[in-house]
LOFI-649271 format. One record per residue (C-alpha): x, y, z. Coordinates in nm, 4 decimals, always signed. Example, Ala and Ser with C-alpha at 12.3 -4.5 7.8 and 13.67 -1.06 7.14 Angstrom:
<rs>
<r x="+1.2300" y="-0.4500" z="+0.7800"/>
<r x="+1.3670" y="-0.1060" z="+0.7140"/>
</rs>
This chain:
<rs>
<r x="-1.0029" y="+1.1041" z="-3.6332"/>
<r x="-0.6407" y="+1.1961" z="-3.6746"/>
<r x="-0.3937" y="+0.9683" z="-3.8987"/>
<r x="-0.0239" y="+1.0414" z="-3.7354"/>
<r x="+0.2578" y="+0.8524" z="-3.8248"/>
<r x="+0.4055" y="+0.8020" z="-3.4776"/>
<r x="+0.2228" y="+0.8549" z="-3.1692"/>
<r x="+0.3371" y="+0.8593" z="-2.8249"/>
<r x="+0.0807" y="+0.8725" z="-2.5222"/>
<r x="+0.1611" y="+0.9263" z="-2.1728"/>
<r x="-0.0712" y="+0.8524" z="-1.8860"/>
<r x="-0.0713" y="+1.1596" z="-1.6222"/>
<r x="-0.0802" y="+1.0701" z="-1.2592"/>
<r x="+0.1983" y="+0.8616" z="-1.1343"/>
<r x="+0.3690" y="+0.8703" z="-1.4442"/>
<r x="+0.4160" y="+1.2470" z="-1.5875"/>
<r x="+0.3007" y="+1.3696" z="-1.2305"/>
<r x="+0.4703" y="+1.3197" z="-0.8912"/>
<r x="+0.2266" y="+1.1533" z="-0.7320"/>
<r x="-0.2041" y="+1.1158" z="-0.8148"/>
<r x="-0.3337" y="+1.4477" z="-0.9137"/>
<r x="-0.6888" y="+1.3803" z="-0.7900"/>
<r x="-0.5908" y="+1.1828" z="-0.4485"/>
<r x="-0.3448" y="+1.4989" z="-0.4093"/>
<r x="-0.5919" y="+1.7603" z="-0.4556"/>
<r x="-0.8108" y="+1.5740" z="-0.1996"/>
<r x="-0.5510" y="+1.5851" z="+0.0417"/>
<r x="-0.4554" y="+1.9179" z="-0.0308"/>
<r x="-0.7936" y="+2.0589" z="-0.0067"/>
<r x="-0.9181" y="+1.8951" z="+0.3249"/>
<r x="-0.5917" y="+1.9109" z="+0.4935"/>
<r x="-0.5601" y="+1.5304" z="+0.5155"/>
<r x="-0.3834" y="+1.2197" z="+0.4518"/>
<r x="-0.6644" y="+0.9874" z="+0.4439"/>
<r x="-0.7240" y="+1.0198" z="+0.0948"/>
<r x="-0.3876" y="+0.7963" z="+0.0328"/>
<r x="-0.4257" y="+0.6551" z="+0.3568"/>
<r x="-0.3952" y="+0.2402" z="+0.3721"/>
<r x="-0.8022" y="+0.2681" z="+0.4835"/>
<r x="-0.8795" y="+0.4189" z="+0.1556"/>
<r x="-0.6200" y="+0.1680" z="-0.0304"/>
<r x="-0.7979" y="-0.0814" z="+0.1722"/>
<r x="-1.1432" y="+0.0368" z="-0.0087"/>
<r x="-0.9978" y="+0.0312" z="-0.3117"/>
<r x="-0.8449" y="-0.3266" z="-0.2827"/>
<r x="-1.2276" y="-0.4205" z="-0.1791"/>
<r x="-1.4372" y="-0.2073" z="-0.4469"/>
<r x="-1.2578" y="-0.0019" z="-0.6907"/>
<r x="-1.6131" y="+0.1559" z="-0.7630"/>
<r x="-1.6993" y="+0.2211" z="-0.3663"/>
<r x="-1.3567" y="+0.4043" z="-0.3993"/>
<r x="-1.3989" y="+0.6148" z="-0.6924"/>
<r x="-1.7719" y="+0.6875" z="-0.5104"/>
<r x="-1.5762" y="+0.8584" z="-0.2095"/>
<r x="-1.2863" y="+1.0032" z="-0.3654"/>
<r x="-1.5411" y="+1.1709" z="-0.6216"/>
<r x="-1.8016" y="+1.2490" z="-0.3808"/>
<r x="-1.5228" y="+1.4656" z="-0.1783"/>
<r x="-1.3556" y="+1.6341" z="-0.5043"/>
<r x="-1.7316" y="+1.7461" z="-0.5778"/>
<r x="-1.7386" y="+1.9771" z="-0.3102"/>
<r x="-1.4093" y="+2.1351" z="-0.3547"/>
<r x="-1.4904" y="+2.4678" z="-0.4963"/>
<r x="-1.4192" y="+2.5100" z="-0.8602"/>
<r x="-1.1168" y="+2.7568" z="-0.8025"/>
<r x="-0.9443" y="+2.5654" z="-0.6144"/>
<r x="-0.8841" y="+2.2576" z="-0.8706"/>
<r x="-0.8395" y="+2.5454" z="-1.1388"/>
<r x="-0.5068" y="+2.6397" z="-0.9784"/>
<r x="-0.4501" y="+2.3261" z="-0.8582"/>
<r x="-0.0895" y="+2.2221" z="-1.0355"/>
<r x="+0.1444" y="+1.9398" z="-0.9050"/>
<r x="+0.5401" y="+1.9036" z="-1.0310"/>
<r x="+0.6190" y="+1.7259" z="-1.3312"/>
<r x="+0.8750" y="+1.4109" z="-1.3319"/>
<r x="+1.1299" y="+1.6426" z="-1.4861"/>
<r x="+1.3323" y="+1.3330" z="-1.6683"/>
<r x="+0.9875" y="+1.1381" z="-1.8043"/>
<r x="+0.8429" y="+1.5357" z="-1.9157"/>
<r x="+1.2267" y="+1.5792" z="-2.1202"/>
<r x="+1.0914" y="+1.2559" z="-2.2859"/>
<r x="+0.7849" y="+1.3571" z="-2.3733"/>
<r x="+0.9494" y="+1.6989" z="-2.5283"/>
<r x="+1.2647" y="+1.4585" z="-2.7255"/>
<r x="+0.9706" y="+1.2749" z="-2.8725"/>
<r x="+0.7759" y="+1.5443" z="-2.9684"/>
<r x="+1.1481" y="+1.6825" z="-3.1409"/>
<r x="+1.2413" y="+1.3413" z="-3.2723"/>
<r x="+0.8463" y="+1.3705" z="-3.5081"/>
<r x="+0.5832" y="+1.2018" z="-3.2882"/>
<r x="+0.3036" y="+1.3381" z="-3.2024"/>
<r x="+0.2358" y="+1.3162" z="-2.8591"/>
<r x="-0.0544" y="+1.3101" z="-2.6379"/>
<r x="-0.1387" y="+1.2868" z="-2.2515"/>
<r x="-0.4496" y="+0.9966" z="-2.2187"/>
<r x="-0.5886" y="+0.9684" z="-1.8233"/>
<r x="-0.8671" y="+0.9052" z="-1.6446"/>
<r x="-0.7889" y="+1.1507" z="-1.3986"/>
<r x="-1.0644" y="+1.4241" z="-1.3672"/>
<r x="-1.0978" y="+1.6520" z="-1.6383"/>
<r x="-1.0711" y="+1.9853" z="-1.4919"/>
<r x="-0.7198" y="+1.8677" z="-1.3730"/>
<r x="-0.6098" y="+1.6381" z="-1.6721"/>
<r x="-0.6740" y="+1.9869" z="-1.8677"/>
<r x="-0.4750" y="+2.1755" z="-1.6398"/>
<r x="-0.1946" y="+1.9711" z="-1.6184"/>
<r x="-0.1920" y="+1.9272" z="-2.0347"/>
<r x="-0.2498" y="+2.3088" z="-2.1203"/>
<r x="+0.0389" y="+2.3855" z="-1.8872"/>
<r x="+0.2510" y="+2.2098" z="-2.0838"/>
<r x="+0.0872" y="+2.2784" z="-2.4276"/>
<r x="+0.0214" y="+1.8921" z="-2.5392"/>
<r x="-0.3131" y="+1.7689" z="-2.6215"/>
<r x="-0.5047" y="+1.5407" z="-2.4295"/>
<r x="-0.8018" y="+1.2434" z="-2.3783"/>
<r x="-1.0095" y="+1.1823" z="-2.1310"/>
<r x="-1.0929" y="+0.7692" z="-2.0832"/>
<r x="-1.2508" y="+0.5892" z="-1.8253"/>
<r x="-1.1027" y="+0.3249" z="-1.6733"/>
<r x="-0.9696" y="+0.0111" z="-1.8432"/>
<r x="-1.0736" y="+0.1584" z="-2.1511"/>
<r x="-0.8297" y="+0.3722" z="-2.2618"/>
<r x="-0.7426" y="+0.1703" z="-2.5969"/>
<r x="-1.1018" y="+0.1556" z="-2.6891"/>
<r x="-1.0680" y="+0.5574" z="-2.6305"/>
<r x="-0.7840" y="+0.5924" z="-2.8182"/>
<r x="-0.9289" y="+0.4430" z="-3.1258"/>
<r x="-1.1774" y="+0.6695" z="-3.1528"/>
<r x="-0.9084" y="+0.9884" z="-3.1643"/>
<r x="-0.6516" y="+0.8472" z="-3.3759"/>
<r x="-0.4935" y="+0.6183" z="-3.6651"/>
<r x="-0.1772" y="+0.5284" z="-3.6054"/>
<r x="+0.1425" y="+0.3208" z="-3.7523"/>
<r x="+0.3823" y="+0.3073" z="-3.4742"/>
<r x="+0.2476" y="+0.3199" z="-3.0333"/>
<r x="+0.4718" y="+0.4291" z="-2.7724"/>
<r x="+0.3022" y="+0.4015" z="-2.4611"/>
<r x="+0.4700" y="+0.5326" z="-2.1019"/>
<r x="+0.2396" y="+0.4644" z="-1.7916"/>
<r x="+0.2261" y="+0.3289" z="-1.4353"/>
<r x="-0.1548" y="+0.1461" z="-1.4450"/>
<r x="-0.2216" y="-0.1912" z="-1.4505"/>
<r x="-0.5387" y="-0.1105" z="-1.5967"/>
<r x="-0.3660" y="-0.0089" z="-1.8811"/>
<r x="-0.2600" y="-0.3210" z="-2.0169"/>
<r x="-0.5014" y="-0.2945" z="-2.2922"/>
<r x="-0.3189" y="-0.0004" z="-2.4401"/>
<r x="+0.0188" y="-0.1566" z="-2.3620"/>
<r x="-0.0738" y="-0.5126" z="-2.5502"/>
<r x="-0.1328" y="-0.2625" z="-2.9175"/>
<r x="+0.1981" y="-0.0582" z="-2.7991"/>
<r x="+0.4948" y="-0.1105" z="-3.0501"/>
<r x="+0.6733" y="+0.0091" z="-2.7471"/>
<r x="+0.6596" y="+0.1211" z="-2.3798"/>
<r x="+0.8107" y="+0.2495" z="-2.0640"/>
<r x="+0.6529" y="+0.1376" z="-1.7405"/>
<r x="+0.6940" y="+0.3523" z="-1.4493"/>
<r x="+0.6430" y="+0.1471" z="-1.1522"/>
<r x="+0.8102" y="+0.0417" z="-0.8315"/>
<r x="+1.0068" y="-0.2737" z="-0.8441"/>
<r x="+0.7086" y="-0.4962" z="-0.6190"/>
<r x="+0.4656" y="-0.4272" z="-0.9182"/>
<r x="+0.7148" y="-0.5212" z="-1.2242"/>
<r x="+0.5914" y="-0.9056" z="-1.1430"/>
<r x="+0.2389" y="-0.7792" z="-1.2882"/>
<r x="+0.3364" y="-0.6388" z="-1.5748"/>
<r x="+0.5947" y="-0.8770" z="-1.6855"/>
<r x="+0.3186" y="-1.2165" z="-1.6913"/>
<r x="+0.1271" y="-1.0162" z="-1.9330"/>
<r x="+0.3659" y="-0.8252" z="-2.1250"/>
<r x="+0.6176" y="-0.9607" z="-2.3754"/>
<r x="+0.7892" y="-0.6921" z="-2.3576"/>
<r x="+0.8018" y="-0.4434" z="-2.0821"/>
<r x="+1.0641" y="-0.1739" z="-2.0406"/>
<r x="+1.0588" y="-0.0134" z="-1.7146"/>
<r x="+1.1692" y="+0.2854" z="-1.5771"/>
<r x="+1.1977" y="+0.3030" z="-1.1430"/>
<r x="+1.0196" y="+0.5121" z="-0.9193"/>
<r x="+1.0769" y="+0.5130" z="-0.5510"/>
</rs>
């Protein structure tokens, strides 16, 4: 386990990432929109597990080279916060449940360590990695509301329609807008 003073995490897809690294990929790949189609949103609204089923049964069989040079474009303003931090004496880390092969791509390219956590669990993940004093947390899931709850602070990243969410569980929620 590591015992930092200040830690900062940021989630990856829709938050340091343009966009959903694995849905992007898929669509990439197989030439397609369906992957963030409203039918697969649809799914996801319905089963979040019959989702994650299809979206992983299709990344499967997208050949190994492929996701290796897979790379998407970084929110430039959210990655200079990331970097400040880093300068201003936290140490800072990239936590996702996005798959690995890309998570590790995306991290390595910009030289900042990383953990991989399922979903909704991320907390529980974290406290297995590190001992902290102070939490900054900067992310765009709902399902991380668990990590946000033990964050001394936060930034949200989140178009205005989901604020609503955030704010009835949050005490404090800081948010940054994406379009």
């Amino acid at each position: 386990m590591l015992k930092v003073e200040k830690l900062a995490l940021f989630d990856l897809d829709d938050t340091l990432l343009e966009g959903n690294s694995h849905i992007e990929v898929l669509n990439c790949y197989y030439r397609t929109k369906f992957f963030s189609s409203i039918i697969t949103k649809i799914i996801g609204k319905i089963s979040e597990k019959l989702q994650l089923k299809i979206l992983y049964y299709f990344y499967n069989k997208i050949p190994e080279y492929y996701i290796q040079n897979f790379l998407m474009p970084f929110r430039k303003d959210l990655l200079n916060l990331l970097l400040k931090m880093q300068k201003d004496g936290f140490s800072v880390c990239i936590i996702s449940n996005a798959p690995i092969e890309l998570l590790t791509k995306h991290a390595n390219y910009i030289n900042v360590p990383f953990i991989h956590a399922e979903h909704y669990k991320k907390y529980e993940t974290l406290k297995k990695y590190y001992e902290y004093n102070y939490l900054f947390v900067c992310t765009d899931n709902i399902s991380d509301i668990d990590l946000l709850k033990h964050a001394d602070n936060n930034l949200i990243c989140c178009k205005k329609r989901k604020r609503k969410i955030f704010k009835k569980t949050l005490s404090k929620a800081n948010f940054y807008m994406v379009d």
